[in-house]
C-alpha positions as CSV (number, residue, x, y, z in Angstrom):
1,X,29.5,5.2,48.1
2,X,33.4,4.5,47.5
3,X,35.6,6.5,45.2
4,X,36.4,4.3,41.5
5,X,39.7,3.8,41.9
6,X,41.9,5.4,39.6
7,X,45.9,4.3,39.1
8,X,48.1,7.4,38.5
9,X,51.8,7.4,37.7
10,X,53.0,10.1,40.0
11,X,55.0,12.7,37.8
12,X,58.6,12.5,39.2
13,X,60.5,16.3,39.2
14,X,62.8,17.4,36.8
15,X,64.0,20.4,38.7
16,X,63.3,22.1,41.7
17,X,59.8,23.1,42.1
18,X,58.6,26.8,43.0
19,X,55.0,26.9,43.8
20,X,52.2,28.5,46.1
21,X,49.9,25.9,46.6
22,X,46.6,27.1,48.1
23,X,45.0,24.7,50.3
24,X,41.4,23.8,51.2
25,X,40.0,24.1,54.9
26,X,40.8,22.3,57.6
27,X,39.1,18.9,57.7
28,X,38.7,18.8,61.5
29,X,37.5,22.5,62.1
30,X,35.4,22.0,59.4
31,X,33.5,18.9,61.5
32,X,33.8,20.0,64.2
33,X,31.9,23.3,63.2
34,X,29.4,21.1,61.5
35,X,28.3,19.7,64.6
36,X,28.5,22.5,67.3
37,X,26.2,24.6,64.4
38,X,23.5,21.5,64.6
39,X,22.9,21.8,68.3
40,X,23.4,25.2,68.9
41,X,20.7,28.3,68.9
42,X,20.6,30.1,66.0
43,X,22.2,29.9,62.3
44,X,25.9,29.7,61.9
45,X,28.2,30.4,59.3
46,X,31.3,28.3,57.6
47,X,33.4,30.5,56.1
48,X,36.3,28.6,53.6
49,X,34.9,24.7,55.1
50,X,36.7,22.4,53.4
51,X,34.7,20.2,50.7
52,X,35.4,16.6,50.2
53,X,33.9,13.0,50.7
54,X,34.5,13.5,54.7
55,X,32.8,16.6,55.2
56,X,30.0,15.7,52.7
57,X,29.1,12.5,54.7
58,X,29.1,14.7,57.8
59,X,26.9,17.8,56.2
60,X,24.6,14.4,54.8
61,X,25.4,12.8,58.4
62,X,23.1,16.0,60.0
63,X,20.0,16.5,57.0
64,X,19.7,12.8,57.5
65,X,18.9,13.8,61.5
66,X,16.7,16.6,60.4
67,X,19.2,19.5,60.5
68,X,18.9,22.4,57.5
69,X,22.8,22.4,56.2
70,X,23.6,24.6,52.9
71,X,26.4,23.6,50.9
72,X,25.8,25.1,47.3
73,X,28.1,28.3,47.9
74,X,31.7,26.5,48.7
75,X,32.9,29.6,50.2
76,X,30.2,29.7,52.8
77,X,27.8,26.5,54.2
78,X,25.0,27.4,56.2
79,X,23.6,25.6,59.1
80,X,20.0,25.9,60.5
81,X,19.6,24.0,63.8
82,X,15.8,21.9,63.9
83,X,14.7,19.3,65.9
84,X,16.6,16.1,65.4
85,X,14.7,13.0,64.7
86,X,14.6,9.4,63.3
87,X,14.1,7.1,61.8
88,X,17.3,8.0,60.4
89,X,20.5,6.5,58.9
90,X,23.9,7.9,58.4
91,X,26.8,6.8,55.9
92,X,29.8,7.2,57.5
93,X,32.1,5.8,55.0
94,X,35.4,5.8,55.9
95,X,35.3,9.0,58.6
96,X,36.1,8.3,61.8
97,X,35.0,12.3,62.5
98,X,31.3,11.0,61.2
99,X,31.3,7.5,63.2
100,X,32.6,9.1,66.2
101,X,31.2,12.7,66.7
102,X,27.7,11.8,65.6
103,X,26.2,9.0,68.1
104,X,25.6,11.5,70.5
105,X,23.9,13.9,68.9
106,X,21.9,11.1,67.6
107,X,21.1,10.2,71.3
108,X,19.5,13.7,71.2
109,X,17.2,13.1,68.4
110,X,13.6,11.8,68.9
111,X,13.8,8.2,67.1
112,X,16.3,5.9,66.1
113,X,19.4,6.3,63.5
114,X,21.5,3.4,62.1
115,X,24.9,3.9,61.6
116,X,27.0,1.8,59.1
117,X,29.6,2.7,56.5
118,X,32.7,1.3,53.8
119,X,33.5,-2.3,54.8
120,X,36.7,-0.8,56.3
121,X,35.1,1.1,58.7
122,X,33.6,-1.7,60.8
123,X,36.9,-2.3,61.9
124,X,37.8,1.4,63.3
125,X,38.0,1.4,66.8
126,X,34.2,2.3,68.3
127,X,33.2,0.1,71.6
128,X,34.5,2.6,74.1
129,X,32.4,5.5,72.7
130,X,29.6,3.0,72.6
131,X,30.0,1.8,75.8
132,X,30.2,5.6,77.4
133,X,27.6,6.7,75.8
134,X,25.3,3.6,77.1
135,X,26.5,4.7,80.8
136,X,24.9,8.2,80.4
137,X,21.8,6.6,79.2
138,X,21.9,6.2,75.9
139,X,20.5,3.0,74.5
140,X,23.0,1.6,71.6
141,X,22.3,-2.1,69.3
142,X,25.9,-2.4,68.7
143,X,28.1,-6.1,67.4
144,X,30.2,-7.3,70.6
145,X,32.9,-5.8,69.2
146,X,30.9,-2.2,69.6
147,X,31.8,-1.3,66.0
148,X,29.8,-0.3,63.2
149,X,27.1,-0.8,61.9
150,X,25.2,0.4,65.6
151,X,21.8,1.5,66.1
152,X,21.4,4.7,68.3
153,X,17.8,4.9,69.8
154,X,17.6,8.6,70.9
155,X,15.1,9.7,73.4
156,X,15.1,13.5,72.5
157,X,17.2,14.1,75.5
158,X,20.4,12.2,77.4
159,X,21.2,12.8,80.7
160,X,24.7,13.1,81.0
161,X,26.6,12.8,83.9
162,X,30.5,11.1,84.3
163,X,32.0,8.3,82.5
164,X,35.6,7.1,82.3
165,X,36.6,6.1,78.9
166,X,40.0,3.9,77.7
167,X,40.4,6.8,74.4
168,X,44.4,5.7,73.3
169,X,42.9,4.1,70.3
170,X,41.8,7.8,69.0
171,X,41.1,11.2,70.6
172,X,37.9,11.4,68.4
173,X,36.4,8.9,71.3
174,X,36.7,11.9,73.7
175,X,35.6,14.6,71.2
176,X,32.3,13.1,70.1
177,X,31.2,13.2,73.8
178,X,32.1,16.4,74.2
179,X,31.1,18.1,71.5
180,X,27.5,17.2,72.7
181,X,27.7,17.2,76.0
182,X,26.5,20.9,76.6
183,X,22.9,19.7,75.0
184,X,23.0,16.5,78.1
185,X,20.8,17.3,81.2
186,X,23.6,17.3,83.3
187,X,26.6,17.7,80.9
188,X,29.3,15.5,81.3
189,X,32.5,14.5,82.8
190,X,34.9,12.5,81.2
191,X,37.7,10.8,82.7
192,X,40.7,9.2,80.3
193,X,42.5,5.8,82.1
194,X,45.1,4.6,79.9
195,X,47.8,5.0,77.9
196,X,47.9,8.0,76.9
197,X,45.4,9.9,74.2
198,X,47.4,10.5,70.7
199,X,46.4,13.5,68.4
200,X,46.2,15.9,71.6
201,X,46.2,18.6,69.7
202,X,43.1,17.4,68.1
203,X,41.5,17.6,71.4
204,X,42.4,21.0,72.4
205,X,40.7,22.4,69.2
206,X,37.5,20.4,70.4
207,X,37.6,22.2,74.0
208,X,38.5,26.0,72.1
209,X,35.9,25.4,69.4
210,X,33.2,24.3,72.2
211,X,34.2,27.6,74.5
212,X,33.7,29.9,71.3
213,X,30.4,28.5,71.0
214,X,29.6,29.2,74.4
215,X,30.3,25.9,76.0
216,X,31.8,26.5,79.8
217,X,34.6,23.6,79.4
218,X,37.3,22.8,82.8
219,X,40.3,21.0,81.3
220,X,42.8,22.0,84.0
221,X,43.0,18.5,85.2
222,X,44.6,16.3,82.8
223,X,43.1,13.2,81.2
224,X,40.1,14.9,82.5
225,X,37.2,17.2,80.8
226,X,34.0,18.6,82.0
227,X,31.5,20.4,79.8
228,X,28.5,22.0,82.3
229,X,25.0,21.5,80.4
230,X,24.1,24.7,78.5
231,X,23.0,25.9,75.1
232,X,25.4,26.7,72.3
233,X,25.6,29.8,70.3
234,X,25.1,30.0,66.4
235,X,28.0,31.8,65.1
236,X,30.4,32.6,62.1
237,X,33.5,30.2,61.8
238,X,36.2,30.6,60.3
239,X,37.7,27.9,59.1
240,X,41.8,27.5,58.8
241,X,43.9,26.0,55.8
242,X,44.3,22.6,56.8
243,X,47.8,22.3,57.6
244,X,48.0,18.4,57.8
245,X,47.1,18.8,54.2
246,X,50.1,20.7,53.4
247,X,52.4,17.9,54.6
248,X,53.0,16.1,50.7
249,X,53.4,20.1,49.3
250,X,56.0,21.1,51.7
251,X,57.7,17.8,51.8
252,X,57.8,18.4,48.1
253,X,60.1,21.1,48.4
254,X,62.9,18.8,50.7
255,X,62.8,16.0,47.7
256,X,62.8,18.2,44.5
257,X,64.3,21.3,46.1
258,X,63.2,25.0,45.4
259,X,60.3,26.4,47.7
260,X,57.0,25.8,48.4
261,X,54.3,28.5,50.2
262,X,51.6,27.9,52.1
263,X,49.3,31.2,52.0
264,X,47.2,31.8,55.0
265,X,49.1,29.9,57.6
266,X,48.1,30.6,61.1
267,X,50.5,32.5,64.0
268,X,48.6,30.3,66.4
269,X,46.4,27.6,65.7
270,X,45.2,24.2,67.4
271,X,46.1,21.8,64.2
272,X,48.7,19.4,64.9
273,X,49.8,20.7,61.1
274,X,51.3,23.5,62.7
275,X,54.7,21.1,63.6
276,X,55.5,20.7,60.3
277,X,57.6,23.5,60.1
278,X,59.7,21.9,62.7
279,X,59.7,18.6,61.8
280,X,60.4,19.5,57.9
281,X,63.6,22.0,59.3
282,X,64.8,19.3,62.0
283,X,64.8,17.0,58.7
284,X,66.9,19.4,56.3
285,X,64.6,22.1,55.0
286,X,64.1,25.9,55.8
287,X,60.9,27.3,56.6
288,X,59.7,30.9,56.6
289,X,56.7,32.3,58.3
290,X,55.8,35.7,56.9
291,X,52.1,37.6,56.2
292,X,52.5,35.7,52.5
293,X,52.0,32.1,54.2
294,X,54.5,29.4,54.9
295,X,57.4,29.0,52.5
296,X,59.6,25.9,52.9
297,X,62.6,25.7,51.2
298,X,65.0,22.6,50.0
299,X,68.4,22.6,51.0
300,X,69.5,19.5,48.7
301,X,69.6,17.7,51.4
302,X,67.3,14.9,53.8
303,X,68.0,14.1,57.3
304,X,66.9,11.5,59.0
305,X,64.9,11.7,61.8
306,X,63.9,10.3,65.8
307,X,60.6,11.3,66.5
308,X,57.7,10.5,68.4
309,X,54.8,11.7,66.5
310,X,51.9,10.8,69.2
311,X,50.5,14.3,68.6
312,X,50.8,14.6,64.7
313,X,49.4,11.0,63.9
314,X,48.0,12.5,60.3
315,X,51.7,13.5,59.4
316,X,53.5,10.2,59.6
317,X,53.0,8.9,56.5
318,X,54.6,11.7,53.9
319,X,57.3,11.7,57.1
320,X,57.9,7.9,56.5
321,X,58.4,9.2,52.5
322,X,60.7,11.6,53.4
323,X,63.0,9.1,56.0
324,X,62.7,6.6,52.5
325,X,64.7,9.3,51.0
326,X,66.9,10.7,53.6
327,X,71.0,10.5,54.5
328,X,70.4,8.3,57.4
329,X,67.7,6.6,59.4
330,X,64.8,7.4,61.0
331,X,62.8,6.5,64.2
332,X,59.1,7.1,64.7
333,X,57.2,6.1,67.6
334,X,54.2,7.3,69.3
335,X,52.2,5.6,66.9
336,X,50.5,2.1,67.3
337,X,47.3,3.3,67.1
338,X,47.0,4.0,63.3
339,X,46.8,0.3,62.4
340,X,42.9,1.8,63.5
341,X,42.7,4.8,60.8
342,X,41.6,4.3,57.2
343,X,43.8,1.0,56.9
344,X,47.1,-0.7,59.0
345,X,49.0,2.0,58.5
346,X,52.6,1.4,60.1
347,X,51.8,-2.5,58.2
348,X,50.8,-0.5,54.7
349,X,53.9,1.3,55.0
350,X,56.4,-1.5,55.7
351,X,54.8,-3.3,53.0
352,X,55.1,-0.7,50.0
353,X,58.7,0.8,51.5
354,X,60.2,-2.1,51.5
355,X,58.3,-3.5,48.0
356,X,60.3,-0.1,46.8
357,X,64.0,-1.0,48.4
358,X,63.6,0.6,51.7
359,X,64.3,-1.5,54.9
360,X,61.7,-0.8,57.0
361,X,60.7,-2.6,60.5
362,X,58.0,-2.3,62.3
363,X,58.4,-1.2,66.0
364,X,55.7,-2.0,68.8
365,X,54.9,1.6,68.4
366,X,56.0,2.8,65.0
367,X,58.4,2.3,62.3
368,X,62.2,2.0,62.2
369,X,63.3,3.5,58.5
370,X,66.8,2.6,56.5
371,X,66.8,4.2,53.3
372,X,67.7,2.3,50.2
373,X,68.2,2.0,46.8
374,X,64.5,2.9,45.3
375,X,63.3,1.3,42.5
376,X,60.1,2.3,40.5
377,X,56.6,0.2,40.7
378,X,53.7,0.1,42.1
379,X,51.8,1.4,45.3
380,X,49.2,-0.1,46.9
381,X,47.4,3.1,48.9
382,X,44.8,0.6,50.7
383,X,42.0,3.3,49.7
384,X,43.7,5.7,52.5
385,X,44.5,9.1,51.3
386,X,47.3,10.1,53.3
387,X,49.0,6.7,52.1
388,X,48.8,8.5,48.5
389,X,50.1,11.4,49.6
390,X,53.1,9.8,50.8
391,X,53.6,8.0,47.5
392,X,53.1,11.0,45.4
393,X,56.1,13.0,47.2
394,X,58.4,9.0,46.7
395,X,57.3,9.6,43.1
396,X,58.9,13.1,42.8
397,X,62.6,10.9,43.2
398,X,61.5,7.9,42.3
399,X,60.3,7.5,38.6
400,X,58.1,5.1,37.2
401,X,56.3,4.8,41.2
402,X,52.6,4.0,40.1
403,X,50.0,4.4,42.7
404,X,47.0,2.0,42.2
405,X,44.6,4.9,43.4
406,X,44.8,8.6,43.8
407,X,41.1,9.1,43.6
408,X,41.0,8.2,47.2
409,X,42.5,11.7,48.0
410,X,39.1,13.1,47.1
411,X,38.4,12.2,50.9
412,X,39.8,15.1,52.4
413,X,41.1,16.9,49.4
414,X,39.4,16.5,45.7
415,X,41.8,19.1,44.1
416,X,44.9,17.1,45.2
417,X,46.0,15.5,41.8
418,X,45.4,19.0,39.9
419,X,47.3,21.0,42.5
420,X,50.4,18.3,42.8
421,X,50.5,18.2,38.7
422,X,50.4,21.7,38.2
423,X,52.8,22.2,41.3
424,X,55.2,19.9,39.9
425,X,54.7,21.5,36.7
426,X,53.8,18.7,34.2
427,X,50.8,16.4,34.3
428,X,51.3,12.8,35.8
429,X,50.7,9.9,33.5
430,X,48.4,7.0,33.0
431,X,49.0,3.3,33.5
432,X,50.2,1.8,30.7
433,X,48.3,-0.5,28.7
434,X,48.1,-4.2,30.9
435,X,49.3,-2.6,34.0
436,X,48.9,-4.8,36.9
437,X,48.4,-3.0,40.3
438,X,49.2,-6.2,42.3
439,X,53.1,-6.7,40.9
440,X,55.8,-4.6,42.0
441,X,57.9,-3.1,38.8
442,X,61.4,-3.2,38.5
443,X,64.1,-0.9,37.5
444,X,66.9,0.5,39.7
445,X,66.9,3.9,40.4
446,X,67.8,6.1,43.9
């Protein structure tokens, strides 16, 4: 079921804000461990996942397909592989990780499982997975347009074997074949033709998580990965602070000034989170990478800036708040494809930048940004949680910005309303009495 939605004057700063915000795990590892622990041999261990509406429907996702997953302790889930089967059905809400990863492992369950999930996500992008997985011989009841809500009839077993797939609408395409593709008789080849895949980064963590469970994965040809059949390996994962979570938090420090740290930010990672610390410093902050975490620091000043943001899709949105802000204007590109994510994206922003006093335009593959004179009102976040991210670090500068839900965050982070009030240092407000979260308020203000 939805989030209630829940408008939320975000608190606007006073003064510069000095905080160590400590972050939940990393959505994607956390899925992505999820599944490899429900086909592989033997228990396995999350260590930190990250709990929230994503990674419950995925955990739900698996019992539903017969797999033992533990979530009481939040520090540590445990997964019990057992034979999958259906009848099943899986709620995939609004997560494309959960729409997209789990078809094929339902192709390896005995029975059939339905797939369906909010009325938003019947329009994320699904036909080529569908249409892959139907050439390795799965059987798929699917609407023309291959979205959900499908029907997977699993035979206990797929065969496998190669498939080229069209995956520029979203790397998760490639990822839920390959994260199952060890299980296939013959494993599986798949061949990108296309433009070219956004979010690789996203990818690279699906081929390193697969190897350290034992998966023998060739991606030395690009647009092309082979995953040779084989059983996984139960293991212990530890799962990263999601860094594409930290974008509203650091951004926070280049808007209000002062410093913000990150504990427990990796040397090395896969996340595409990891570029924030050059995007944030190419766009006037300083960043600091010591054994305490990441520290990001406000010079007093925004840049704009030209970027194409292919490979950190999940960042563009508290970017586009930032280049709302900044000393000049900004460029992204790189990113047509998130009209496909939780809602229209580049279209969502256009709308509320400009509703604000921004003059935005929207590019055939991203968003050209003036900055303006902002003005307070309201926010439309379109149920998308990284929209209300991006309105929460507007609100730091911009007072009186009301966002007409902030309970969507829950999807990938429940905690994020107490962590940015108590970061910012006082608690946000409530709507006033008649407030109307279709009109746009008035009053001037930079």
């Amino acid at each position: 079921m939805a989030t209630v939605p829940v408008p939320w004057t975000a608190p606007t700063a006073s003064g510069p804000v000095n905080a160590t915000v400590r972050l939940p795990g990393s959505k994607s590892m956390t899925a992505r461990a999820l599944v490899l622990a429900a086909i592989s041999v033997g228990t396995s261990t999350l260590y930190h996942p990250l709990r929230a509406r994503d990674t419950e429907l995925m955990a739900g996702g698996l019992r539903a397909l017969g797999t033992h997953v533990s979530t009481v302790d939040d520090a540590r889930w445990l997964v019990r592989p057992r034979p999958l089967a259906g009848p099943a059905h899986v709620d995939a809400g609004l997560a494309g990780t959960v729409m997209r990863f789990l078809p094929a492992v339902a192709g390896l369950a005995d029975g059939p499982v339905s797939f369906d999930g909010d009325t938003r996500a019947r329009a994320r992008p699904l036909l080529p997975l569908v249409s892959a997985l139907r050439k390795v011989g799965v059987r798929i009841d699917a609407a023309p347009s291959g979205g959900l809500p499908i029907t997977v009839h699993g035979a206990g077993r797929v065969a496998g074997g190669e498939v080229t797939i069209d995956a520029s609408a979203s790397s998760q395409l490639i990822s839920g074949l390959l994260l199952a593709a060890a299980d296939f008789d013959h494993g599986m080849v798949v061949r990108h033709e296309g433009p070219p895949v956004p979010a690789g980064q996203q990818l690279r963590m699906t081929v390193r998580m697969l190897r350290s469970a034992g998966a023998a994965v060739d991606n030395s040809t690009p647009n092309v990965w082979t995953v040779a059949p084989g059983r996984l390996s139960g293991r212990g994962w530890d799962i990263e602070p999601d860094l594409s979570a930290a974008a509203p938090f650091l951004a926070a420090a280049l808007v209000a000034g002062g410093s913000v740290t990150i504990p427990g930010w990796p040397v090395a990672t896969a996340q595409p989170g990891a570029k924030l610390r050059r995007l944030l410093t190419e766009m006037g902050g300083r960043s600091t990478l010591s054994t305490e975490g990441l520290t990001v620091r406000g010079t007093g000043q925004i840049h704009g800036l030209d970027a194409d943001l292919s490979d950190v899709t999940e960042l563009t949105m508290v970017l586009a708040a930032l280049a709302a802000l900044a000393d000049s204007p900004s460029r992204f590109t790189g990113i047509a494809h998130v009209w496909g994510h939780e809602t229209d994206r580049l279209g969502a922003l256009a709308r509320e930048l400009n509703g604000l006093g921004a003059e935005v335009s929207e590019l055939p593959d991203g968003l050209a940004i003036k900055p303006g004179r902002l003005r307070g009102g309201t926010f439309q976040t379109y149920d998308d949680h990284r929209l209300a991210h991006a309105a929460a670090v507007l609100g730091l500068a911009v007072p009186g910005l009301r966002l007409t839900d902030v309970a969507c965050t829950a999807k990938t982070m429940p905690s994020f309303r107490a962590l940015w009030e108590s970061m910012v240092g006082r608690p946000g407000t409530q709507p006033e009495p008649g407030f109307d979260p279709g009109e746009h308020g008035r009053g001037d203000r930079r």
